[in-house]
C-alpha positions, 0 to 999 in steps of 0.5 A: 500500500505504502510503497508506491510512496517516494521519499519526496511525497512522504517528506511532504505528507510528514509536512502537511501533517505537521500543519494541518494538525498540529506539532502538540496534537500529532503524537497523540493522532499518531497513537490513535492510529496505530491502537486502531490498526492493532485493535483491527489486527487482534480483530482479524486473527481472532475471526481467523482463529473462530473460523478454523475452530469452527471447521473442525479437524479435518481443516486443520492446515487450512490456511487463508492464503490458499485462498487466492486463486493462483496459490489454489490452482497451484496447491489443488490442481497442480500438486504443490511442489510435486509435478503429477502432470508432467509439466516440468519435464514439458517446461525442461524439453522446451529450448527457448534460446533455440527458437528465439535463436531462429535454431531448429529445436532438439526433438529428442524427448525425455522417457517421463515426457513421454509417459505423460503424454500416454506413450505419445512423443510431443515433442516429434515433428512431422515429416516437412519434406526436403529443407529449403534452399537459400532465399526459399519461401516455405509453403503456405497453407491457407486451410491452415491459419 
């Protein structure tokens, strides 16, 4: 929240701060807020704390983070730290350097990438016929795009 602010704009709150209220009532705002963010905080844990013992035991790992929906998707979907789809050996057969390189990429895939595709190797090519020369245009195919 705070941390888009530049030295120079908090200089200038601290400033128009010290103006508008005043440099003898200013601790005492100061320590208003931060009681009111603490009484806020308290408030939030302890509505954390019911809602978990509401639950039961069978939630116990639950954690609100998992909430959000990139971390559910990662956690429920993905597996967490584990690659049960195969996505990594994917990501790993993947050479990025060789296609931004304008480099033919390696076809050779992994036995696991294999596995996760049912026995089938993604990563093969057809067969396009003879390379083309110097200067040659590859074919275009209208069906196709």
């Amino acid at each position: 929240m705070f941390f888009d602010i530049g030295p120079l704009e908090l200089i200038t709150l601290v400033i128009m701060a010290i103006v508008i209220f005043g440099p003898d009532k200013l601790p005492k705002l100061i320590q208003d807020a931060t009681g009111f963010i603490r009484k806020v905080r308290a408030f939030a844990d302890s509505a954390k704390a019911d809602i978990r013992s509401e639950l039961g035991p069978e939630f116990k790992d639950f954690e609100f983070e998992d909430l959000n929906p990139k971390t559910f998707v990662r956690k429920n979907l993905m597996g967490g730290e584990d690659d049960p789809l195969g996505l990594k050996d994917l990501r790993e057969g993947l050479d990025l350097k060789s296609v931004l390189d304008d480099k033919p990429a390696s076809t050779v895939a992994t036995s696991k990438t294999a596995a996760a595709a049912g026995g089938i190797n993604m990563l093969k090519t057809a067969d396009a016929g003879p390379p083309l020369g110097a200067g040659e245009r590859p074919p275009y195919d209208l069906d196709a795009t």
